[in-house]
VOMARPA-114798 format. One record per residue (C-alpha): x, y, z; residue number from 1; residue in three letters. Coordinates in steps of 0.05 Angstrom, whole numbers, plus 5000, padded with zeros to 4 digits. Layout:
# VOMARPA-114798
{atom {X Y Z} NUM ALA}
...
***
This chain:
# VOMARPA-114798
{atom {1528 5086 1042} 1 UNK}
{atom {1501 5154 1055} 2 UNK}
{atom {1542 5176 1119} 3 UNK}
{atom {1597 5200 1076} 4 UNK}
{atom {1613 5248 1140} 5 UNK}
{atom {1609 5241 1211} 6 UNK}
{atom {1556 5258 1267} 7 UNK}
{atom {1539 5330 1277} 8 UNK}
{atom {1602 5347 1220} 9 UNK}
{atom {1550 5373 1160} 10 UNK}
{atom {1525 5306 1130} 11 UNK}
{atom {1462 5326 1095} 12 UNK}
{atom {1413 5304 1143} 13 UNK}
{atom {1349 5270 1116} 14 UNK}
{atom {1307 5304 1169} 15 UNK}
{atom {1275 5376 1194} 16 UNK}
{atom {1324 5402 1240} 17 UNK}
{atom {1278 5393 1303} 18 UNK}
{atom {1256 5323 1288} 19 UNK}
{atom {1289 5269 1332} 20 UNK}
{atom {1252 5199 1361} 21 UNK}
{atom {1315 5184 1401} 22 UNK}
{atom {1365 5201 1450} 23 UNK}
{atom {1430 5164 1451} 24 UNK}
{atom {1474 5155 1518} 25 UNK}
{atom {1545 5139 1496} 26 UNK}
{atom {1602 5133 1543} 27 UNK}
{atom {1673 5096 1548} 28 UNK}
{atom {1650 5033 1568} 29 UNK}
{atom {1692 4986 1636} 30 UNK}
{atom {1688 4913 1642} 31 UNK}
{atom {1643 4875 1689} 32 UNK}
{atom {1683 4825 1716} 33 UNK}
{atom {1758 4796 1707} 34 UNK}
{atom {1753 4750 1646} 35 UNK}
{atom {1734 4822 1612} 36 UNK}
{atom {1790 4864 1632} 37 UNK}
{atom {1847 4843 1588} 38 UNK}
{atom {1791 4844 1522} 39 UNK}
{atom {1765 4913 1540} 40 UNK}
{atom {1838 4943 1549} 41 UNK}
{atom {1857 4911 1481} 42 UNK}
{atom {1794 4946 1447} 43 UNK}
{atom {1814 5015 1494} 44 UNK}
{atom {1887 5010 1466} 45 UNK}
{atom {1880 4973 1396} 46 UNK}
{atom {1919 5010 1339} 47 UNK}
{atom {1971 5047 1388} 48 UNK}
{atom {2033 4998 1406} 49 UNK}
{atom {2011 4992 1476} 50 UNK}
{atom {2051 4930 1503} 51 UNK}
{atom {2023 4869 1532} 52 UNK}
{atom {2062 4882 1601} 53 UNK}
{atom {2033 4956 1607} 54 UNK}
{atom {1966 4925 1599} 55 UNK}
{atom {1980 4871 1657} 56 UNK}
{atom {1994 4930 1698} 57 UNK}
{atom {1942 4959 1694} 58 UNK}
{atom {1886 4907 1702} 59 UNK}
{atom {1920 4895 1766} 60 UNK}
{atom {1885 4957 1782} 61 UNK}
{atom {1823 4931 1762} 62 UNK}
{atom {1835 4861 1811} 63 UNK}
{atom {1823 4914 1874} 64 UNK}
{atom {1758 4921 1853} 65 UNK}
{atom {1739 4850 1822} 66 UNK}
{atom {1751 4865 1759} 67 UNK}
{atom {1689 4912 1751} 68 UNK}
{atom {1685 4980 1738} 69 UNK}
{atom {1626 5016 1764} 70 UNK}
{atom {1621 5060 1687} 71 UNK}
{atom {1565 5016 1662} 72 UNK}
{atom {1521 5017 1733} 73 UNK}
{atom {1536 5091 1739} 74 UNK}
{atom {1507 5105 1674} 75 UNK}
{atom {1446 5064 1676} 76 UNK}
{atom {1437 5096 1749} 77 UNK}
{atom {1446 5150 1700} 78 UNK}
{atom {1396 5133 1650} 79 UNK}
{atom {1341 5115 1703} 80 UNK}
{atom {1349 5190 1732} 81 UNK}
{atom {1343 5214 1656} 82 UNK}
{atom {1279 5175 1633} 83 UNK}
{atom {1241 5200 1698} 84 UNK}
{atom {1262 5273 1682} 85 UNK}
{atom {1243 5265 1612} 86 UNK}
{atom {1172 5241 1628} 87 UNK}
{atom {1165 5293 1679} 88 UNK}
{atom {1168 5349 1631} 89 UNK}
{atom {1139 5312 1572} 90 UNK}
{atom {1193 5292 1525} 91 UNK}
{atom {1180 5233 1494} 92 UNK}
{atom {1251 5202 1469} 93 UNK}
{atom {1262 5129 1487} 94 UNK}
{atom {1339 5128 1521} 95 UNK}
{atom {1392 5079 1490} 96 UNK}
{atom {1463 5067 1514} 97 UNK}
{atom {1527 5048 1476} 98 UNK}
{atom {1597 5046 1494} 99 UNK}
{atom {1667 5052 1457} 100 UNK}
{atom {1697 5002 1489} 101 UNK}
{atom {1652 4948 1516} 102 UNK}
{atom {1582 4922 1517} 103 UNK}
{atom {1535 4954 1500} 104 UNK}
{atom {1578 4969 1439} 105 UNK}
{atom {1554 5028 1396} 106 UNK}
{atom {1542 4988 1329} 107 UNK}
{atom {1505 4931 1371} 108 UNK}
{atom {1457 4990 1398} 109 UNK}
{atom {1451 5025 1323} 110 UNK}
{atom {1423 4960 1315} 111 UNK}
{atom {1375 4957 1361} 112 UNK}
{atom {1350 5018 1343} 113 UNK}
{atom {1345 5016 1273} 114 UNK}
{atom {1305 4947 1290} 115 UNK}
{atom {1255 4994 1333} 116 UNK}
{atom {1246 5040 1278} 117 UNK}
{atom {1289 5095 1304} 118 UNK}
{atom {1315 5143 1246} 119 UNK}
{atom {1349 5208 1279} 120 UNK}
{atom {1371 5208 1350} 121 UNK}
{atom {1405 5262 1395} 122 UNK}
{atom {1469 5237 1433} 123 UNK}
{atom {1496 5253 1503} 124 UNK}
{atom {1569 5239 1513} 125 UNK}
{atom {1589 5224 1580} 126 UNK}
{atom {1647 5279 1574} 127 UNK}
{atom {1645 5361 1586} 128 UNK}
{atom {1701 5381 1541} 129 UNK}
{atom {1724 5385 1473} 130 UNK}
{atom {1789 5352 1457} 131 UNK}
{atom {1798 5285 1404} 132 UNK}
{atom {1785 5236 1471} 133 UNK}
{atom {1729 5274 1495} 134 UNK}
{atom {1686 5292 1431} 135 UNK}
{atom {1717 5269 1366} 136 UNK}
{atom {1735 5204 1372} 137 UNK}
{atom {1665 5190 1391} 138 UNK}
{atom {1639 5220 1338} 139 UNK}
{atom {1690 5177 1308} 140 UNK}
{atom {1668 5114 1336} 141 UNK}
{atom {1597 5138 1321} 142 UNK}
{atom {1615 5135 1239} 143 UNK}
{atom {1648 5074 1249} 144 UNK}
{atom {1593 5034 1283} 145 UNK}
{atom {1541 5068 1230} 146 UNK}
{atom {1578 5043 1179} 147 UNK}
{atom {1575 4971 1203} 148 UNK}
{atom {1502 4980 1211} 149 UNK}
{atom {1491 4992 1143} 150 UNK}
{atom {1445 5048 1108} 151 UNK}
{atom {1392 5028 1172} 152 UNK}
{atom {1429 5063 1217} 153 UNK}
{atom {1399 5123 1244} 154 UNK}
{atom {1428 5196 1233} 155 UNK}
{atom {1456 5212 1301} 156 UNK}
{atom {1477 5291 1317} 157 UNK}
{atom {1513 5299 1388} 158 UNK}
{atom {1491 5348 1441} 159 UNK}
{atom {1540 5411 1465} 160 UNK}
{atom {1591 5409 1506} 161 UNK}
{atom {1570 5432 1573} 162 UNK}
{atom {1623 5453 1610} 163 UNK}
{atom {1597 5526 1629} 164 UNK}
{atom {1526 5498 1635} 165 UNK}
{atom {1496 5523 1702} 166 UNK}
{atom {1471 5461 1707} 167 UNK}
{atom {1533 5428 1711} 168 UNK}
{atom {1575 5482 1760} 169 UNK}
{atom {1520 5469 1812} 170 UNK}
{atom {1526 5399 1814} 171 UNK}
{atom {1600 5399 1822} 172 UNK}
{atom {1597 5464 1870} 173 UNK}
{atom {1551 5418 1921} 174 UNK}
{atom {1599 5363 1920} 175 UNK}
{atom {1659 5405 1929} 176 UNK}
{atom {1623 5443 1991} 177 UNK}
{atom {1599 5370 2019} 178 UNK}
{atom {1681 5350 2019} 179 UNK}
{atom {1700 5417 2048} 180 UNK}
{atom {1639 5397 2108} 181 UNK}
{atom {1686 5340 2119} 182 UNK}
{atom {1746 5380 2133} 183 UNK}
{atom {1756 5389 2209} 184 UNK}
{atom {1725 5459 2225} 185 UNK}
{atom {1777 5493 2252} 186 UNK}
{atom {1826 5483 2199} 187 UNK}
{atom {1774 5487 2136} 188 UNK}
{atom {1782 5556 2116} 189 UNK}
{atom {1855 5536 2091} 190 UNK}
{atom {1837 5467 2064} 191 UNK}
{atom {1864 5474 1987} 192 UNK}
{atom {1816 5456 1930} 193 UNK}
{atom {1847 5423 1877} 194 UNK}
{atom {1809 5403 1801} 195 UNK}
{atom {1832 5342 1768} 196 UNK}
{atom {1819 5323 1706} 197 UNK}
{atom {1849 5269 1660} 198 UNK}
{atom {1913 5288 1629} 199 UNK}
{atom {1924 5280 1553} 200 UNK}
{atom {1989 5292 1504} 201 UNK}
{atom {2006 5368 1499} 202 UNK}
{atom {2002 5353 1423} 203 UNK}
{atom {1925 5337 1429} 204 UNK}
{atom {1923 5405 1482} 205 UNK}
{atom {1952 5447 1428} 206 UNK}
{atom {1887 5420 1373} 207 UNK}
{atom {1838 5436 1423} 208 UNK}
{atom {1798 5477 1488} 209 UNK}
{atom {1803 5428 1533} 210 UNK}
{atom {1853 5455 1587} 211 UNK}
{atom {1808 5530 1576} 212 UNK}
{atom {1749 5499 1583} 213 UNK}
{atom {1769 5466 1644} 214 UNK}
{atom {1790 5523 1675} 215 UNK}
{atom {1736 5561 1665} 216 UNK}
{atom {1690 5508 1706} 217 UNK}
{atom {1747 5501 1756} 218 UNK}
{atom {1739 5586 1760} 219 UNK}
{atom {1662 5590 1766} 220 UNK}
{atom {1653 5520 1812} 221 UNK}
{atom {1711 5564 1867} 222 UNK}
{atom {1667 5622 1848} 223 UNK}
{atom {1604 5577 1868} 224 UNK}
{atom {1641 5556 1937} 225 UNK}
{atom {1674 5606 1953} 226 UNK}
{atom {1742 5587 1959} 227 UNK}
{atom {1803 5625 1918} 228 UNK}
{atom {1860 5571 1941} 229 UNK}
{atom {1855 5526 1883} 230 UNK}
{atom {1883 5497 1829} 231 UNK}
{atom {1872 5452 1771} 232 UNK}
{atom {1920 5383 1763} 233 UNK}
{atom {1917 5326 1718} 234 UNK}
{atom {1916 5246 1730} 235 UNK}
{atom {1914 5183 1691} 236 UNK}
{atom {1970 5201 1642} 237 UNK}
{atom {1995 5135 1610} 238 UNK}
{atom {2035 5136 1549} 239 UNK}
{atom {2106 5134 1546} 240 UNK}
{atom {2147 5178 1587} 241 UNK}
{atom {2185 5218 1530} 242 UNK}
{atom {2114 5241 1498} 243 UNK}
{atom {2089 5306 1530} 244 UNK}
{atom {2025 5304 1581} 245 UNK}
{atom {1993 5357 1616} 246 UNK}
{atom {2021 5375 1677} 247 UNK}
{atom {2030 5377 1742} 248 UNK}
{atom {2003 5308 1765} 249 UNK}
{atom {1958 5302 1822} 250 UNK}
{atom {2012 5263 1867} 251 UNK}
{atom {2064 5314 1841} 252 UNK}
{atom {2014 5376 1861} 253 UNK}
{atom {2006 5342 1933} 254 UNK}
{atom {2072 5346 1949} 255 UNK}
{atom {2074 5413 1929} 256 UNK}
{atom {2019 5440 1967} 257 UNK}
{atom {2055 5399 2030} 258 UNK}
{atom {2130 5435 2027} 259 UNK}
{atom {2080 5507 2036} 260 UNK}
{atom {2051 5482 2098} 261 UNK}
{atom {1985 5456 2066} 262 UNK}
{atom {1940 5411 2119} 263 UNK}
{atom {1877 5392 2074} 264 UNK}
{atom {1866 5383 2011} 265 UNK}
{atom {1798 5378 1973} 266 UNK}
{atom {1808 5336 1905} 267 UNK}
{atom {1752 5348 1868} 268 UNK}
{atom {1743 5305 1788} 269 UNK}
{atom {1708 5351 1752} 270 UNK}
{atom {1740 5319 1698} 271 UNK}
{atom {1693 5264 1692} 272 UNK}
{atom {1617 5259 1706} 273 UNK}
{atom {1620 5196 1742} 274 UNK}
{atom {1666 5154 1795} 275 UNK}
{atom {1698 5103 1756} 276 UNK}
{atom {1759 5069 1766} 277 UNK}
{atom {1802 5121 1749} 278 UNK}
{atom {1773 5158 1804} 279 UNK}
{atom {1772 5100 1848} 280 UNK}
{atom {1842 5078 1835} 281 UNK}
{atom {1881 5142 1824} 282 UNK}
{atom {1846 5185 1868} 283 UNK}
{atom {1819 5150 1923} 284 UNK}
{atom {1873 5094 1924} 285 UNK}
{atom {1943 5121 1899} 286 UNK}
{atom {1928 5199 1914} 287 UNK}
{atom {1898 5184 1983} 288 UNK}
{atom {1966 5138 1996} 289 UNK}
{atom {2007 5205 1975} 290 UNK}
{atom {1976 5244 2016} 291 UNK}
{atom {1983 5201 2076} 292 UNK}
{atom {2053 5196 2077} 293 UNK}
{atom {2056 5278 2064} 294 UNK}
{atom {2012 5278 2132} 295 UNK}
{atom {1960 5314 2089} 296 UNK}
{atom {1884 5302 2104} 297 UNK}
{atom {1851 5295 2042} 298 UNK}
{atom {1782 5287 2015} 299 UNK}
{atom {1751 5272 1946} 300 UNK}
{atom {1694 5306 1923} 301 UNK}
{atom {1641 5269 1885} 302 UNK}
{atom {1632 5269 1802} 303 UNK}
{atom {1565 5303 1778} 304 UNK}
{atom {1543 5230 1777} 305 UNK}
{atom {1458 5234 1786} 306 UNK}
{atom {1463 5298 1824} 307 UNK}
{atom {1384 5330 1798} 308 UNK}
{atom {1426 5396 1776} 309 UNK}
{atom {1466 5355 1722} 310 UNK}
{atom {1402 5312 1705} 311 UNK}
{atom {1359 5372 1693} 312 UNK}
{atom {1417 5407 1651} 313 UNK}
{atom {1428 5344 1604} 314 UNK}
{atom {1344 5354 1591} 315 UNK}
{atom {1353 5423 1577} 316 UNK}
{atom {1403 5412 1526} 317 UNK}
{atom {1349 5349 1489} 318 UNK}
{atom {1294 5417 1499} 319 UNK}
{atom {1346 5459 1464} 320 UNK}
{atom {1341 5422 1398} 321 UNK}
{atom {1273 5403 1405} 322 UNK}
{atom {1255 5475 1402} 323 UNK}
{atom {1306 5519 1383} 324 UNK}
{atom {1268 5586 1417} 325 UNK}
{atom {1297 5550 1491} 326 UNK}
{atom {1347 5592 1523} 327 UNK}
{atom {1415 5551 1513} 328 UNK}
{atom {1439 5566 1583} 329 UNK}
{atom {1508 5579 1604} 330 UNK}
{atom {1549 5623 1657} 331 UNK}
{atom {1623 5651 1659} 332 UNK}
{atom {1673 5684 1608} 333 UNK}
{atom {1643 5642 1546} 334 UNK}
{atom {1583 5641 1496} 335 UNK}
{atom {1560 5558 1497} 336 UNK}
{atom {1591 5508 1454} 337 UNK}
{atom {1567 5498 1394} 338 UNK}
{atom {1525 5445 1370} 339 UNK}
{atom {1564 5423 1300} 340 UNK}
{atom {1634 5423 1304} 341 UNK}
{atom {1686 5445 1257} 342 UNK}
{atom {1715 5395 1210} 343 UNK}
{atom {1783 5398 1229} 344 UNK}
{atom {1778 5410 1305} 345 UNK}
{atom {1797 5364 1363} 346 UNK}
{atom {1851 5333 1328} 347 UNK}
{atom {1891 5279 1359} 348 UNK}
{atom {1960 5311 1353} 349 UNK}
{atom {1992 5253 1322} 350 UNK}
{atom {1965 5267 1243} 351 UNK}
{atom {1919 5205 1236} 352 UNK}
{atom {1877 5220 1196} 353 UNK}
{atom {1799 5207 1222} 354 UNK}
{atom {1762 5145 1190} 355 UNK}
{atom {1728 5189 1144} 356 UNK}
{atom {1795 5223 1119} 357 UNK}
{atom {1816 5155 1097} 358 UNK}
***
């Protein structure tokens, strides 16, 4: 087999540098109905001791909505946006989409590529950050579905992180300003803007950027607004409760923000690029039922989602390896992300070892 290391970590590519007939869209993947839910948290959770009650608990979250999570349609919404801003500036990469988790899987769509002839494709991950759940273990799952494919698969090589992309502060600096619109007038120049973002262990935090990078966007999307009352907060921790997570939780920051006379309160994900059910349930369901009984009012900002900022940036980044004299664009405190990552960064914080460390 010839992918003897993973995406974008120095496997001797077959290829000029430029050359690429492909763009890959791969994201976390949600089921589509009930009968999925308990199969796709098995494949989320496979390998880590997760009991069968925990995962009971939490497709009950997924019954509120039906069992389907709106990842999938997001991303073809997604896609659509993508293809039409591709062929408006001439780029002429056929978009595919594979999840981690559930259909389309990633080896099922290596598949179908390497049936239409594709050889070298660029990937978009539908995360901003570096850590080991936002960047390596896709590349992981990347080398893993390549080498079920078989030699066929294509080379794939991952796009930057994008976090200080201009691109991407605009997109979440409109949505923020839309929420603020819907705080009562006379009280909006003390709403309280709070960033969430998915927590992780502080064990992966420690191996990685993610909490700087974060903060950075939180800085320049308050920058972008206007607002200086702010703060970034974490949701979504699972995992048990004597392992380390980032801190404070959303709920925990609420009630915070409430004891020093707080009336509104902005959330706003820019954690995640689309409203999934994390976002549903956590945010709009158990953070909006926290801040009732604090007597806070509280709105959620939308994701960067289709917004035409975020669309155009994701085009500039295909442009930026299609012809490497494109400015690679980016604002703030920090140089952009690079394009190949260090071998041993992003680690998971628990020593196991990647797939192709074994």
């Amino acid at each position: 087999m010839s992918y003897l290391k993973p995406p974008a970590d120095g496997f001797e590519t077959r290829y000029p540098a430029t050359r690429f007939d492909a763009l890959l869209v791969v994201s976390f993947g949600g089921p589509e109905g009930m009968d999925d839910v308990i199969p796709f948290l098995e494949n989320v959770t496979r390998g880590r001791g997760v009991p069968r009650e925990r995962l009971e608990e939490v497709a009950h979250h997924y019954e509120l909505f039906g069992g389907v999570s709106p990842i999938n349609a997001q991303n073809r919404a997604l896609i659509d946006a993508l293809r039409l801003e591709l062929g408006e500036h001439g780029i002429d990469l056929p978009v595919y989409f594979g999840n981690r988790n559930w259909h389309p899987f990633l080896a099922d769509t290596l598949r179908e590529m390497a049936a239409d002839g594709i050889e070298r494709a660029l990937a978009f991950f539908t995360s901003a950050y570096s850590s080991y759940s936002g960047c390596r273990q896709y590349r992981e799952n990347l080398f893993d579905a390549q080498q079920e494919v078989g030699d066929r698969a294509p080379e794939v090589l991952k796009l930057r992180m994008f976090y200080n992309h201009p691109g991407f502060v605009e997109a979440n600096a409109d949505h923020v300003r839309e929420a603020l619109a819907r705080v009562p007038a006379e009280r909006r120049a003390a709403a309280h803007v709070a960033y969430t973002a998915h927590s992780i262990p502080t064990a992966m935090a420690r191996a990685c950027r993610y909490e700087q990078q974060l903060a950075e966007t939180a800085r320049l999307v308050s920058e972008a607004v206007g607002v200086s009352d702010t703060a970034l907060v974490w949701q979504s921790r699972s995992g048990p409760p004597s392992v380390p997570w980032l801190e404070p939780d959303v709920s925990d920051h609420l009630a915070a923000v409430a004891a020093r006379g707080v009336a509104d309160v902005v959330l706003a994900p820019i954690g995640f690029l689309s409203d999934h059910l994390e976002i549903l349930f956590d945010l709009d369901v158990e953070a909006r039922e926290t801040a009732s009984a604090l007597g806070i009012g509280l709105q959620r900002a939308q994701t960067a989602s289709t917004h035409p900022a975020f669309v155009a940036m994701i085009r500039e980044l295909i442009q930026e390896r299609l012809e490497p004299a494109v400015e690679r664009r980016a604002v703030g405190a920090f140089a952009p992300s690079h394009d190949t990552c260090p071998v041993d960064c992003c680690r998971p914080g628990n020593d196991r070892p990647s797939p192709w460390e074994r």
